[in-house]
C-alpha positions as CSV (number, residue, x, y, z in Angstrom):
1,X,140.4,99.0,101.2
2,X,141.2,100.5,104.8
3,X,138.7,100.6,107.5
4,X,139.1,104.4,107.3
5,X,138.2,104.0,103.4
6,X,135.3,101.9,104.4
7,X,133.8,104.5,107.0
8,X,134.5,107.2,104.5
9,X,132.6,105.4,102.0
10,X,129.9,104.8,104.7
11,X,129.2,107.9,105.6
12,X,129.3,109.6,102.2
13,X,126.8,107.1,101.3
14,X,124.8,107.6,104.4
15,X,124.8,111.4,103.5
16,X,123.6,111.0,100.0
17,X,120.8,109.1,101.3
18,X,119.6,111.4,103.8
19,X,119.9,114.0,100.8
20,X,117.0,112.3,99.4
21,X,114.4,112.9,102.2
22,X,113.3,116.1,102.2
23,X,112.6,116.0,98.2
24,X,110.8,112.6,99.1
25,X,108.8,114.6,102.3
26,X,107.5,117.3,100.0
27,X,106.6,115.3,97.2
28,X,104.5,113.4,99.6
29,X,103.0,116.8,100.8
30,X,102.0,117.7,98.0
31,X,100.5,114.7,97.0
32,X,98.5,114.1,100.6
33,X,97.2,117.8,99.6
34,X,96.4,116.7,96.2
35,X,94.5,113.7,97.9
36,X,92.4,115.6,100.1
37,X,91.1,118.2,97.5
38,X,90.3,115.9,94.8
39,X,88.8,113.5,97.6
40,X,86.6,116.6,98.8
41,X,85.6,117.9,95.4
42,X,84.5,114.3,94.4
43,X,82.3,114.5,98.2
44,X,81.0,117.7,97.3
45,X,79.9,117.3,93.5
46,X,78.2,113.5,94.2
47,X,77.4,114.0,97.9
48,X,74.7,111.0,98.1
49,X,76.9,108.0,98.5
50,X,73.0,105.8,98.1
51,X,72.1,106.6,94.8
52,X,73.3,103.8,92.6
53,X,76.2,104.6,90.1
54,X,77.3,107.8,93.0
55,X,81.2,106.1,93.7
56,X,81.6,105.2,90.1
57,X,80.7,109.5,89.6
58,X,82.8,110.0,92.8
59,X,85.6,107.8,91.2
60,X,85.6,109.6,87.9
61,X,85.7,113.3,89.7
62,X,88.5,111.9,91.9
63,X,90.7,110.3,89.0
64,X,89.8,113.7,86.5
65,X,91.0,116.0,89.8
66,X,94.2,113.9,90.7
67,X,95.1,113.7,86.5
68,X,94.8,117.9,86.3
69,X,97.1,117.8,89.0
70,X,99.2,116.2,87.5
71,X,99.6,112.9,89.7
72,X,98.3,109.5,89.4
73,X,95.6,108.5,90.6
């Protein structure tokens, strides 16, 4: 294999990764969004942190919210 072959291969390689990132970008928006709603609605439904058994509650809300979306938790 040439150098030219090699730098061909290279950059079609290079270009097929940097493909990849904007899929990878909004799947991480979406998912950040996710994150914050399911983190809020968990705040909002248990919102005293001092009564004993409130994150396990909080934890359940969060892991029911992020599972409806569709995502793991």
């Amino acid at each position: 294999m040439g150098i030219l072959s090699k730098s061909v291969l290279a950059a079609l390689a290079g270009l097929f990764l940097v493909s990849l990132a904007p899929q990878a970008s909004a799947q991480d928006a979406a998912r950040d969004a996710a994150i914050l709603k399911c983190t809020t609605e968990a705040a909002t439904r248990v919102p005293d942190s001092s009564v004993p058994g409130s994150h396990r509650q909080r934890t359940d809300i969060y892991i029911s919210c992020m599972k409806a979306a569709g995502l793991a938790p």
